[in-house]
ChimeraX commands (.cxc) that place a marker at each C-alpha (Angstrom):
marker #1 position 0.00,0.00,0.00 radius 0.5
marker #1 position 2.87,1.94,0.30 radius 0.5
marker #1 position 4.19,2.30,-2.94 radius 0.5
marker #1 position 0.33,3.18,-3.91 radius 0.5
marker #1 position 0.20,6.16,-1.35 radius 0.5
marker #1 position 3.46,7.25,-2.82 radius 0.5
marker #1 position 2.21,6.91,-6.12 radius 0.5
marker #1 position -0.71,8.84,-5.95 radius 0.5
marker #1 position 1.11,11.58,-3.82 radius 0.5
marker #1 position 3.10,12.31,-6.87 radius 0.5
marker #1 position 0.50,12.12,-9.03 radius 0.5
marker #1 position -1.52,14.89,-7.39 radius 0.5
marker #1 position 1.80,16.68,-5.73 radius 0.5
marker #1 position 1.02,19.92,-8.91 radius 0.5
marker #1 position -2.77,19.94,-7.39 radius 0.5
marker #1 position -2.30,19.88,-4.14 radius 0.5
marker #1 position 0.46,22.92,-4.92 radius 0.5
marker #1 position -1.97,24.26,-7.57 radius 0.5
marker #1 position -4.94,24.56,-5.90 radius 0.5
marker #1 position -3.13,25.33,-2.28 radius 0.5
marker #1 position -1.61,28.25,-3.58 radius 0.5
marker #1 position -4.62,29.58,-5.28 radius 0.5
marker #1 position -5.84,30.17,-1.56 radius 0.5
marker #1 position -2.99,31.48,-0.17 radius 0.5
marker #1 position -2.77,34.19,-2.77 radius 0.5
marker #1 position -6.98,34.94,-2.18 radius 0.5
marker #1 position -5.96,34.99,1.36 radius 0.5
marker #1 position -2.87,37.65,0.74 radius 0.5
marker #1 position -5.40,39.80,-1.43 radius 0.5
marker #1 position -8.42,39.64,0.67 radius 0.5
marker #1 position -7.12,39.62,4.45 radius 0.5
marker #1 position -4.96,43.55,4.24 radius 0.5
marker #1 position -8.35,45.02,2.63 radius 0.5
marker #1 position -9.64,44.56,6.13 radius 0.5
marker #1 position -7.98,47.95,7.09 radius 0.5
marker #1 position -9.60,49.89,3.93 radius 0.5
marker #1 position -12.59,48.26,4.32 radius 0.5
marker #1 position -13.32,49.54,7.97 radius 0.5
marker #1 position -12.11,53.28,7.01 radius 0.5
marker #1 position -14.57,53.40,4.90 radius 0.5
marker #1 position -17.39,51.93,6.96 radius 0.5
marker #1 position -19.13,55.00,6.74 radius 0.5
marker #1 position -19.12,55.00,2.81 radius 0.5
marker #1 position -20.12,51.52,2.47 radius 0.5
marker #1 position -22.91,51.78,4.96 radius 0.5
marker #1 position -24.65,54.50,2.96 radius 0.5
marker #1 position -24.40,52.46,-0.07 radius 0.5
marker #1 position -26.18,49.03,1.47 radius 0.5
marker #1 position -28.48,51.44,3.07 radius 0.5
marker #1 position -30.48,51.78,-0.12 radius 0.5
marker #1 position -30.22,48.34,-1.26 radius 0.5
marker #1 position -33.55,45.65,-0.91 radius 0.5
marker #1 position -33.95,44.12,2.77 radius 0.5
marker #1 position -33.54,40.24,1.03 radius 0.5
marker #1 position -30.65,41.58,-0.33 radius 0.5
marker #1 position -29.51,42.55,3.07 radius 0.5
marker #1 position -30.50,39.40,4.44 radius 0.5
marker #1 position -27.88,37.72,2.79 radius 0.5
marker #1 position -25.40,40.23,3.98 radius 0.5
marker #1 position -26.50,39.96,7.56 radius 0.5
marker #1 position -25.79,41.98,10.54 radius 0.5
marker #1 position -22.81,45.20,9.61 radius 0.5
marker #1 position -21.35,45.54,13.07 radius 0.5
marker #1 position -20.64,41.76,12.37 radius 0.5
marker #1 position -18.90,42.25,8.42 radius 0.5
marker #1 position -17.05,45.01,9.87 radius 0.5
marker #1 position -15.34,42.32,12.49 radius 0.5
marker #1 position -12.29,40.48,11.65 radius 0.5
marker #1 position -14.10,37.50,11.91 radius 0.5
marker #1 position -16.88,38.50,9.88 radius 0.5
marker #1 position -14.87,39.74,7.23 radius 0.5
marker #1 position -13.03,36.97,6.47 radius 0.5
marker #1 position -16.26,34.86,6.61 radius 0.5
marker #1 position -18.10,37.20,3.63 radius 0.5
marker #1 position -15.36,37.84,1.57 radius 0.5
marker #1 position -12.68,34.62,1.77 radius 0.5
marker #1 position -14.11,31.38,3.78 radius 0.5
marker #1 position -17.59,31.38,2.46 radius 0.5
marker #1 position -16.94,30.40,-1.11 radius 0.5
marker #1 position -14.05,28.01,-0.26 radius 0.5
marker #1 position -16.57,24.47,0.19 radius 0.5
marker #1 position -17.74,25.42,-3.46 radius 0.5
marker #1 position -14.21,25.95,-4.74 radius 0.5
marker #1 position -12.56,23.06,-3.42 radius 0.5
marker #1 position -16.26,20.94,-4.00 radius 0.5
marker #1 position -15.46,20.94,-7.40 radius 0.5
marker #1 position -11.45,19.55,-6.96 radius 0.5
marker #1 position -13.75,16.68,-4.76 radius 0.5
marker #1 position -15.93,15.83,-7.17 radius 0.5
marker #1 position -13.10,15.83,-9.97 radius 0.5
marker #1 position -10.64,14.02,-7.78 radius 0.5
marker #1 position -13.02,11.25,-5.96 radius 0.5
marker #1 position -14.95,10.34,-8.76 radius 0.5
marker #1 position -11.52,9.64,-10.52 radius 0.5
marker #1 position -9.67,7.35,-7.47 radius 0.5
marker #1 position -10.53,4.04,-9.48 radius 0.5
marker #1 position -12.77,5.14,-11.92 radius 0.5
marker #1 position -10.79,6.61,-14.03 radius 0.5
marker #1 position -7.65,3.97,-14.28 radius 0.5
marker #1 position -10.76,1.28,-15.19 radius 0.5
marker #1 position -11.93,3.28,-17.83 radius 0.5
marker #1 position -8.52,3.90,-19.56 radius 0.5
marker #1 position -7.95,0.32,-19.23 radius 0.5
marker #1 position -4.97,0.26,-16.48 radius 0.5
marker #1 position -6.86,-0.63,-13.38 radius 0.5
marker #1 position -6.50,-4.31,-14.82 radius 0.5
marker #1 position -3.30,-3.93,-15.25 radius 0.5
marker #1 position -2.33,-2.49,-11.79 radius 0.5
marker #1 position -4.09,-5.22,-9.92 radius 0.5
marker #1 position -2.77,-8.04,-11.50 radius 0.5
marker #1 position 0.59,-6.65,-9.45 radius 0.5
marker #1 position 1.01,-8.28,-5.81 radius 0.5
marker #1 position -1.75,-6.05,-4.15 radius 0.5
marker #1 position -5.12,-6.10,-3.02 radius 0.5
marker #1 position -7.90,-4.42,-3.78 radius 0.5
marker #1 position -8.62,-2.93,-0.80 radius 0.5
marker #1 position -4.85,-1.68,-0.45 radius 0.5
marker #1 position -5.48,-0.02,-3.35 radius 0.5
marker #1 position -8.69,1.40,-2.51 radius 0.5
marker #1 position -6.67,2.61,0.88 radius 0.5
marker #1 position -3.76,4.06,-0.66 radius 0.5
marker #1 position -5.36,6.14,-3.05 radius 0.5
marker #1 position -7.95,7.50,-0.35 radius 0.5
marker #1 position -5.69,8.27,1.42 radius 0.5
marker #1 position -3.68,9.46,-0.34 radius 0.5
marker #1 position -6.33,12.29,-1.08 radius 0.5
marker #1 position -7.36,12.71,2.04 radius 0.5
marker #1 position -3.28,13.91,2.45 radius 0.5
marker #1 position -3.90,16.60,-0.45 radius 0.5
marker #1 position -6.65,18.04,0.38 radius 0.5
marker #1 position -5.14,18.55,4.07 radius 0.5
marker #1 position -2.05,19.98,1.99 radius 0.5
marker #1 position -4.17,22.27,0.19 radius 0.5
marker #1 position -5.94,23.58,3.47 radius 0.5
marker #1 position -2.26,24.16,5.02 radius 0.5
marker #1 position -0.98,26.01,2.01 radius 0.5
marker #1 position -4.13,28.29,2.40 radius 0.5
marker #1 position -4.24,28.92,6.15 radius 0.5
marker #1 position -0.09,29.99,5.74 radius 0.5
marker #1 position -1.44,32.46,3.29 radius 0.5
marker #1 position -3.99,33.38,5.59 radius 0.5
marker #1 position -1.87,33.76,8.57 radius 0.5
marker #1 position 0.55,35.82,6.75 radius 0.5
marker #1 position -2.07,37.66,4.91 radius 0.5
marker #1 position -3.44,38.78,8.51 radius 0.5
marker #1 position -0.31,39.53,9.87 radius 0.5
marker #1 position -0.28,42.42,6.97 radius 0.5
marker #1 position -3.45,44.23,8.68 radius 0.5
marker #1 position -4.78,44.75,11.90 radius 0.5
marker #1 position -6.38,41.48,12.03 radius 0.5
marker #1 position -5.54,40.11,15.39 radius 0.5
marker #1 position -6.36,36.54,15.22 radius 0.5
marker #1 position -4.01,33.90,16.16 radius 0.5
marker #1 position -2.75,31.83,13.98 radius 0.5
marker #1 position -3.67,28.12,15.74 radius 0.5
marker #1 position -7.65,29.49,15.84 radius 0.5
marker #1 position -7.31,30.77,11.84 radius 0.5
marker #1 position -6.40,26.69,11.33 radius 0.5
marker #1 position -10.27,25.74,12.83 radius 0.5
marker #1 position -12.51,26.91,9.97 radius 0.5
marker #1 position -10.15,24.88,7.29 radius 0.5
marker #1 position -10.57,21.82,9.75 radius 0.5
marker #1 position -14.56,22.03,9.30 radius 0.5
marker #1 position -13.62,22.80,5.51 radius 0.5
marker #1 position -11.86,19.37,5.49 radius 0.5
marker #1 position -15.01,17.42,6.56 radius 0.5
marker #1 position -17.17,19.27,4.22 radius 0.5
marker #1 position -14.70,17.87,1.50 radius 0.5
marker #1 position -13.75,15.03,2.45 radius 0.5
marker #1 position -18.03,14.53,2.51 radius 0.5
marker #1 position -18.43,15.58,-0.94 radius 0.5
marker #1 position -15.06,13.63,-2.48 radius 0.5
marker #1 position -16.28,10.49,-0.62 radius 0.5
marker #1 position -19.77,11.03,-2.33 radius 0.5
marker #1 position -17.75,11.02,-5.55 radius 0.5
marker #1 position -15.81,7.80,-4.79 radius 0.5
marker #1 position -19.02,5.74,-3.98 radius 0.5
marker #1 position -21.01,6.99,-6.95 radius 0.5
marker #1 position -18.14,6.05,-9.51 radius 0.5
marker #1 position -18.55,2.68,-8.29 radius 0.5
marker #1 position -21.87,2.59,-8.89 radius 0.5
marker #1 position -23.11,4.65,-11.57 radius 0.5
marker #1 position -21.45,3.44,-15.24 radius 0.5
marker #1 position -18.98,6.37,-15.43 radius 0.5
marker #1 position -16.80,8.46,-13.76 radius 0.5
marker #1 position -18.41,11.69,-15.84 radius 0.5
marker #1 position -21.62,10.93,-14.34 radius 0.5
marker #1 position -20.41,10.30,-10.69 radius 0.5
marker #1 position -18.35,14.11,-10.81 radius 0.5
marker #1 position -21.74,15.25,-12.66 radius 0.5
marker #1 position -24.08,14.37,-10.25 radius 0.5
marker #1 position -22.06,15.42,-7.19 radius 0.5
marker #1 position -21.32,18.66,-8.91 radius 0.5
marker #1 position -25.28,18.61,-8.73 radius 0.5
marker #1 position -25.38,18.22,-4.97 radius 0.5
marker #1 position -22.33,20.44,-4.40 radius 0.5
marker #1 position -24.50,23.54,-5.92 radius 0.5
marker #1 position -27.88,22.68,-5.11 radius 0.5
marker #1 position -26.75,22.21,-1.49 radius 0.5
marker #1 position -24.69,25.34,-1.74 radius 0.5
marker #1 position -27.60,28.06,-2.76 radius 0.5
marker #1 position -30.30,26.05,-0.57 radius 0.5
marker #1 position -27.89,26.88,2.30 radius 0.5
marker #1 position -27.54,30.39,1.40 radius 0.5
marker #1 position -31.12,31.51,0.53 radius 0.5
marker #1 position -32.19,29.76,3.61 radius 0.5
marker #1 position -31.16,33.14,5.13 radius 0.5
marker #1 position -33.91,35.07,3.13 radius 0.5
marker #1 position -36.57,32.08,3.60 radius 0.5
marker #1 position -37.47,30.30,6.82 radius 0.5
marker #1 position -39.28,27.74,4.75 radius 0.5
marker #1 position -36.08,26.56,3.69 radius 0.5
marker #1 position -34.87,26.42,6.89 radius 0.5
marker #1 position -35.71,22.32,7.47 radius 0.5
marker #1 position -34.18,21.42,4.08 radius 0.5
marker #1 position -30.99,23.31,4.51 radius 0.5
marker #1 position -30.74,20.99,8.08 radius 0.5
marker #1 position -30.14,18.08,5.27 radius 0.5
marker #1 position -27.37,19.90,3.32 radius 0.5
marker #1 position -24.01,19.26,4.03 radius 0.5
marker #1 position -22.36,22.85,3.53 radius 0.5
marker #1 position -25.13,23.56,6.41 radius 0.5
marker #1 position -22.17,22.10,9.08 radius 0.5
marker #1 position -19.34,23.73,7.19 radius 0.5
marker #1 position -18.77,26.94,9.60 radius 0.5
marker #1 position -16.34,28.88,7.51 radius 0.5
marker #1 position -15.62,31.75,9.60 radius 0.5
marker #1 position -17.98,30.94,12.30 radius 0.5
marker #1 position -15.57,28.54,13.57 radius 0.5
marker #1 position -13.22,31.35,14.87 radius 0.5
marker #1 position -16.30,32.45,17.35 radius 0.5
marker #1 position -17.45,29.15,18.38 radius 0.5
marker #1 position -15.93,25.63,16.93 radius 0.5
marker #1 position -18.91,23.26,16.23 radius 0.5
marker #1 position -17.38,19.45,16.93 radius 0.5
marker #1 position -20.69,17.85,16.48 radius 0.5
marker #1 position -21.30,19.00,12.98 radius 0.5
marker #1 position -17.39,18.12,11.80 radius 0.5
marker #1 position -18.00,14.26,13.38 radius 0.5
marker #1 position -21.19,14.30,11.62 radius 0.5
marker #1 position -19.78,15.13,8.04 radius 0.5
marker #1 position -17.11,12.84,8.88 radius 0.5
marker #1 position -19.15,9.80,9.80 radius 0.5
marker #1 position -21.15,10.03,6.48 radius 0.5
marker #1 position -17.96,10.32,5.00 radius 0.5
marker #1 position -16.85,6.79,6.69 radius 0.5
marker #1 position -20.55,5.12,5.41 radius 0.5
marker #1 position -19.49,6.41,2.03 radius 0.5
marker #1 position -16.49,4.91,1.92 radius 0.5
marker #1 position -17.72,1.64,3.50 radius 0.5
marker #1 position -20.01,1.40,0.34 radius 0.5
marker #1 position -17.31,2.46,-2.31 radius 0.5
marker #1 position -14.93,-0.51,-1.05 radius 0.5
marker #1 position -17.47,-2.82,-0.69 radius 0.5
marker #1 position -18.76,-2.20,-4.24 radius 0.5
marker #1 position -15.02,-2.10,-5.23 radius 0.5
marker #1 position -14.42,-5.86,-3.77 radius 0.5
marker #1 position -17.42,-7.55,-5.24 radius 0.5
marker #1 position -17.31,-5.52,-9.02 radius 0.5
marker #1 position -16.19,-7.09,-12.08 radius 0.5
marker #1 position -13.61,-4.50,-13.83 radius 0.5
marker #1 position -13.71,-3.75,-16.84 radius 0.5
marker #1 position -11.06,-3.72,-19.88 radius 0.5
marker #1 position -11.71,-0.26,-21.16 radius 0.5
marker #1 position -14.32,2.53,-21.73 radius 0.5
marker #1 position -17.35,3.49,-19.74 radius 0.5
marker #1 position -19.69,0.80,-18.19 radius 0.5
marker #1 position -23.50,0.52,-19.10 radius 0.5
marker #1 position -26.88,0.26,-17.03 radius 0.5
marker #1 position -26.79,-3.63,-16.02 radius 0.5
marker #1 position -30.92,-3.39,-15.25 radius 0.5
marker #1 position -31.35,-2.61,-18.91 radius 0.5
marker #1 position -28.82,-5.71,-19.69 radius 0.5
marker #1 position -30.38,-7.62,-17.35 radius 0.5
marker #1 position -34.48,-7.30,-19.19 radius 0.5
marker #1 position -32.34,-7.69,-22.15 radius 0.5
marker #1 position -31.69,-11.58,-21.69 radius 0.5
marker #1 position -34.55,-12.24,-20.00 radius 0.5
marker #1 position -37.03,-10.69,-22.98 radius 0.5
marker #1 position -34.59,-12.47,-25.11 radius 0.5
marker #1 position -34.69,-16.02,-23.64 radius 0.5
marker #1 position -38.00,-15.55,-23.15 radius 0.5
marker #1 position -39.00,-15.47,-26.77 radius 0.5
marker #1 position -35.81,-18.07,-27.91 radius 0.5
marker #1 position -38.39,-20.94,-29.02 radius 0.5
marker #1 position -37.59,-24.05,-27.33 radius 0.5
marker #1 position -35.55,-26.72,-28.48 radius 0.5
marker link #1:1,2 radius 0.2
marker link #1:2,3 radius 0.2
marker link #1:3,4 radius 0.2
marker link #1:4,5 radius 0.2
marker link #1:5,6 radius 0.2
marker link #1:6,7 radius 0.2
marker link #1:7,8 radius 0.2
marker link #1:8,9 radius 0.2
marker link #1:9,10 radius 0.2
marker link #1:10,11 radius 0.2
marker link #1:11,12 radius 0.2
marker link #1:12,13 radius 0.2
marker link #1:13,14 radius 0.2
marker link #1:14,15 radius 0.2
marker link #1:15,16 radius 0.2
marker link #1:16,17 radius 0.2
marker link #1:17,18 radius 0.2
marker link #1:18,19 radius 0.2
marker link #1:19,20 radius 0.2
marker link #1:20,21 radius 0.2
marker link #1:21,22 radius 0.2
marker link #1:22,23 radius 0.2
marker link #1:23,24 radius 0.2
marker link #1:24,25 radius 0.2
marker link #1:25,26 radius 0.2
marker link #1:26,27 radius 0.2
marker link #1:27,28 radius 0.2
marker link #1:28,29 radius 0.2
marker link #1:29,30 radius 0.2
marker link #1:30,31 radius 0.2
marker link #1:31,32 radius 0.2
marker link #1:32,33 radius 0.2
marker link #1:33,34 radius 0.2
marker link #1:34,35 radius 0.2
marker link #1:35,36 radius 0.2
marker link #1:36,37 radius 0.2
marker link #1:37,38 radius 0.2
marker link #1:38,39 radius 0.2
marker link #1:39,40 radius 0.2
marker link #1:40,41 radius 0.2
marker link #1:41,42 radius 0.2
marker link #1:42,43 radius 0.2
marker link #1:43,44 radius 0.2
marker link #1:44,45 radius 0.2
marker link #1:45,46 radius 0.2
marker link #1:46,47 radius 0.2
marker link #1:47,48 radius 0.2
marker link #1:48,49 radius 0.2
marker link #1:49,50 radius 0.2
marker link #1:50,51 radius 0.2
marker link #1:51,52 radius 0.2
marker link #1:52,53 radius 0.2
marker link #1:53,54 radius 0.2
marker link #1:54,55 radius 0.2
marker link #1:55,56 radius 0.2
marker link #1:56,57 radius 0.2
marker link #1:57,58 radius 0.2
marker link #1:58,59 radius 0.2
marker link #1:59,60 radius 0.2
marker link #1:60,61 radius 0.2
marker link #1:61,62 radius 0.2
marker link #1:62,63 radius 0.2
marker link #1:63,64 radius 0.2
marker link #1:64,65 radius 0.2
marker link #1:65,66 radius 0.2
marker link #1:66,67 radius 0.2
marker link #1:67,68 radius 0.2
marker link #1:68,69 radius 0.2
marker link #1:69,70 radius 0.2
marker link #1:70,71 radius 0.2
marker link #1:71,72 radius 0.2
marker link #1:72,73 radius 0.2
marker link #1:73,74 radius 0.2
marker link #1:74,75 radius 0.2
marker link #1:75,76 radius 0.2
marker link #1:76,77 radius 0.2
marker link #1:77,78 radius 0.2
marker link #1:78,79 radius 0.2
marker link #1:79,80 radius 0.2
marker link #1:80,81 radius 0.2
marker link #1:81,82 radius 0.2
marker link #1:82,83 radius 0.2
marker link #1:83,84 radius 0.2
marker link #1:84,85 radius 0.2
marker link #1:85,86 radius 0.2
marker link #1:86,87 radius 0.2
marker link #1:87,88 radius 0.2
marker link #1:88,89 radius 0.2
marker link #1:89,90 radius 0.2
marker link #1:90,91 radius 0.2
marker link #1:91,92 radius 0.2
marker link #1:92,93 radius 0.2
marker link #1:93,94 radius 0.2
marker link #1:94,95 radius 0.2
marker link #1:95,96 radius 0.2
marker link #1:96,97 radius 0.2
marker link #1:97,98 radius 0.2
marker link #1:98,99 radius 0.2
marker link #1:99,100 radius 0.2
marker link #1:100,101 radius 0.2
marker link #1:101,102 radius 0.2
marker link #1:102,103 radius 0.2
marker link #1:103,104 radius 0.2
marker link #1:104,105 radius 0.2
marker link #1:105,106 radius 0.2
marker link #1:106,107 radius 0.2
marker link #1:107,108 radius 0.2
marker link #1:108,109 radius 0.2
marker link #1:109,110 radius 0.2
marker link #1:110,111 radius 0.2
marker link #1:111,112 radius 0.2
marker link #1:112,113 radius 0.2
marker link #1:113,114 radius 0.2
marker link #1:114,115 radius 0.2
marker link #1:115,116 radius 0.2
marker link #1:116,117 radius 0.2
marker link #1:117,118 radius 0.2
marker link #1:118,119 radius 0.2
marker link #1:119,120 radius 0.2
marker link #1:120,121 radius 0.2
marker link #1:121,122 radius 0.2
marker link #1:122,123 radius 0.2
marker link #1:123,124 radius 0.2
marker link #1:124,125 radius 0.2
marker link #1:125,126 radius 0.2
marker link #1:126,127 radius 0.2
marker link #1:127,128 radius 0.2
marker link #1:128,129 radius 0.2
marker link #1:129,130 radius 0.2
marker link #1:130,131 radius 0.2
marker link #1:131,132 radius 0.2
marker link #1:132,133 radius 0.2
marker link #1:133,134 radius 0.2
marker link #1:134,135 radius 0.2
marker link #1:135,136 radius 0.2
marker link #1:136,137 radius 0.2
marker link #1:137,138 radius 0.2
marker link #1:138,139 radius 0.2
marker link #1:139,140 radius 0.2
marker link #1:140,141 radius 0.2
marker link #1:141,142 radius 0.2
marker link #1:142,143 radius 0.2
marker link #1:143,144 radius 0.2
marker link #1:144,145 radius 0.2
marker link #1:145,146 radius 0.2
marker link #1:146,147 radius 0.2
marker link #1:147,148 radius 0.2
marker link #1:148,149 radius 0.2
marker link #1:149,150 radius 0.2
marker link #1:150,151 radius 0.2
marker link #1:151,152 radius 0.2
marker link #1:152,153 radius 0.2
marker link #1:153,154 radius 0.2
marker link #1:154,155 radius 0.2
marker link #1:155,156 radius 0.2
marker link #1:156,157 radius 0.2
marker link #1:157,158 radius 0.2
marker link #1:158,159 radius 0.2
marker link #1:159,160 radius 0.2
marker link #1:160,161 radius 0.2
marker link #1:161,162 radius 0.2
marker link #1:162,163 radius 0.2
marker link #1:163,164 radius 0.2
marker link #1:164,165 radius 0.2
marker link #1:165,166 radius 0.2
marker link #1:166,167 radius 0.2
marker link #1:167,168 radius 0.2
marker link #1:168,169 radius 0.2
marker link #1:169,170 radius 0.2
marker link #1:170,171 radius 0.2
marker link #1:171,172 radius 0.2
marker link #1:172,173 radius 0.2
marker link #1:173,174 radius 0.2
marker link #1:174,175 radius 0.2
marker link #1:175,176 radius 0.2
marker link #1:176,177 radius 0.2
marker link #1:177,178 radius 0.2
marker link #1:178,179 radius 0.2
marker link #1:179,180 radius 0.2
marker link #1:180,181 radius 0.2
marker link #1:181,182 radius 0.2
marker link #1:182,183 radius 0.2
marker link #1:183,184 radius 0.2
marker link #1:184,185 radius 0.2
marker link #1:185,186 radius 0.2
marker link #1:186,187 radius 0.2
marker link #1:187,188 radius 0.2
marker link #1:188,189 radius 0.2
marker link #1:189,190 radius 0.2
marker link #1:190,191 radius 0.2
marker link #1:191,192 radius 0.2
marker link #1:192,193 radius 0.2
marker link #1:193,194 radius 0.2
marker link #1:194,195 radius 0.2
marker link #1:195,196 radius 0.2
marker link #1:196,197 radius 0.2
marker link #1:197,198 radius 0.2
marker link #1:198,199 radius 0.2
marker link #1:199,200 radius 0.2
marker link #1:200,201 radius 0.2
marker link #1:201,202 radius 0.2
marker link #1:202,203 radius 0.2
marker link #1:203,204 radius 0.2
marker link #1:204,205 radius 0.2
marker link #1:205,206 radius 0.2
marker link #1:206,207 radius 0.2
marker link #1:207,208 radius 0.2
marker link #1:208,209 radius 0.2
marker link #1:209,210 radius 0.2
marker link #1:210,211 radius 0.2
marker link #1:211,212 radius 0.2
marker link #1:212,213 radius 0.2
marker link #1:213,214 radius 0.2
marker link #1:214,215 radius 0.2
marker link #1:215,216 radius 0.2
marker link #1:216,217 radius 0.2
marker link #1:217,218 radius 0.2
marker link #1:218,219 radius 0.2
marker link #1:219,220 radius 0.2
marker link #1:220,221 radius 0.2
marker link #1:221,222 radius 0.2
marker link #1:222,223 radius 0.2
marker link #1:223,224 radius 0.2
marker link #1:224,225 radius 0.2
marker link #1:225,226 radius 0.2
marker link #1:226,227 radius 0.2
marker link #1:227,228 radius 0.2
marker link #1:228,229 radius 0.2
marker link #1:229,230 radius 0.2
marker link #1:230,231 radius 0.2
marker link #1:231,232 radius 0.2
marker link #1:232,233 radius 0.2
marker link #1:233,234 radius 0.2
marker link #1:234,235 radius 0.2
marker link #1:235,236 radius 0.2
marker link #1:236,237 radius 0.2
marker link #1:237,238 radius 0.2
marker link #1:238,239 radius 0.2
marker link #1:239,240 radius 0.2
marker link #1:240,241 radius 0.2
marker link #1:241,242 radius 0.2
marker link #1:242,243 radius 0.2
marker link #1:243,244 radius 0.2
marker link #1:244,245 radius 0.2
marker link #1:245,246 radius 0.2
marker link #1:246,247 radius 0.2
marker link #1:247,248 radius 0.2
marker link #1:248,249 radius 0.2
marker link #1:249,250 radius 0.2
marker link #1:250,251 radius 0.2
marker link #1:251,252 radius 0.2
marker link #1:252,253 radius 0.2
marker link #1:253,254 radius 0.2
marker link #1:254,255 radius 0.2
marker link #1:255,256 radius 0.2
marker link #1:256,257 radius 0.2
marker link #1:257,258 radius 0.2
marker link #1:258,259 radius 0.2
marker link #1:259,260 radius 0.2
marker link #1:260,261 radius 0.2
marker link #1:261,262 radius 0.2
marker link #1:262,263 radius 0.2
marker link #1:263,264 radius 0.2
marker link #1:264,265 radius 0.2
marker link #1:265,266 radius 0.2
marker link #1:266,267 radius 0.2
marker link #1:267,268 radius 0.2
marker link #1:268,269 radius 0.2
marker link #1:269,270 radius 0.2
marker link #1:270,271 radius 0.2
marker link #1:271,272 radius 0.2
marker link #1:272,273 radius 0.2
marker link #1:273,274 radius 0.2
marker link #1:274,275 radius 0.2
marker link #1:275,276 radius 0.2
marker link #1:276,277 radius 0.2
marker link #1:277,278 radius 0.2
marker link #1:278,279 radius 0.2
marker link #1:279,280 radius 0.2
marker link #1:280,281 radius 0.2
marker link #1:281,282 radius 0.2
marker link #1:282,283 radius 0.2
marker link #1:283,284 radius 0.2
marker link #1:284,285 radius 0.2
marker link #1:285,286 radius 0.2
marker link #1:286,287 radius 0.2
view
């Protein structure tokens, strides 16, 4: 398992510095415009003042945008499960999907290793990405503060990209299980794509309607806390998102194990294959 982990580690070493540094650098840009932003509170008040209360209802309460804290929750940690969503829904959906469909998965397991040690390895091996992504973006954060009068340490800056992880992690393990079930990995990234968004806006415009209040509770970006986390760190929600995350996985490697692989190409619909051969022995006359 190993040499798998190491493998895949190289493989996605240009993502993980890709992606990673694509936060840090949001981080350096958004973090010192704390200090211009609160000078001209005044300014910016008077401009929101004319705008539509639902529009302000997303916005939600100024004293609290005008914090450090709420700051960096509007303008850098809110978009950051929908941003690195998509990398989970790319990535997951491709763990052993995408080797079986470019006809090498065969290939690699006919080498001394198990299934499941592949399965583990290249999980893993993600899971250790997407934590090196998070890093590279809270070092950008932290030294992105450090350039205004942000005064948040750097240890309670790390929290909100732990809850980030689980809301990931959910969304890539999604992606994992779904390849092994649906016929292609195109359709597994598209339909967690589909989640990723759906649960995304449901989540945001349950601030402007309390009917969606009791469907947002069923969303996993609901538990992601973004900045929230600096104010109060929710532990229940993270175990939650990472316990589906677990059931996920239990399901992927279990579908993994018992799956025939194929050669080459995308799979098909076996209940369509299946009526198939039964319409067709059923009208084979008898011999």
């Amino acid at each position: 398992m190993t040499t798998i982990l190491r493998d895949m580690l190289s493989r996605l070493r240009g993502q993980m510095l890709g992606w990673g540094l694509a936060l840090a650098v949001l981080a350096l840009i958004v973090a010192p415009l704390y200090d211009t932003a609160v000078q001209q509170r005044a300014q910016i008040e008077q401009l929101l003042g004319g705008l539509p209360p639902e529009f302000m209802a997303l916005i939600g309460n100024l004293d609290r945008m005008f914090s450090p804290v709420g700051f960096l929750d509007a303008r850098y940690f809110t978009l950051l499960p929908l941003l690195l969503g998509v990398f989970a829904a790319v990535m997951g959906s491709g763990l052993i999907a995408a080797d079986e469909e470019n006809g090498t998965l065969d290939l690699i397991l006919a080498q001394p290793i198990s299934r499941a040690q592949l399965f583990a390895g290249r999980l893993i091996a993600f899971a250790i990405t997407l934590a090196g992504i998070c890093a590279i973006g809270w070092l950008g954060l932290v030294i992105g503060t450090r350039l205004s009068t942000i005064a948040i340490g750097w240890i309670e800056l790390a929290l909100p990209f732990v809850s980030l992880i689980g809301v990931v992690l959910w969304f890539g393990t999604l992606a994992l299980m779904l390849s092994l079930i649906l016929p292609s990995r195109r359709s597994a990234a598209m339909l967690t794509g589909l989640v990723l968004v759906v649960s995304f806006f449901v989540t945001t415009l349950a601030r402007l309607s309390p009917n969606l209040s009791r469907l947002a509770v069923l969303m996993p970006t609901y538990y992601y806390q973004g900045g929230s986390a600096l104010d109060n760190f929710d532990l229940g929600g993270l175990v939650g998102l990472l316990l589906f995350s677990v059931i996920f996985t239990a399901i992927a490697l279990r579908r993994f194990q018992r799956r025939d692989i194929r050669i080459a190409g995308e799979g098909g619909w076996r209940i369509r294959r299946q009526r198939f051969a039964k319409q067709t022995a059923h009208k084979a006359p008898p011999q």
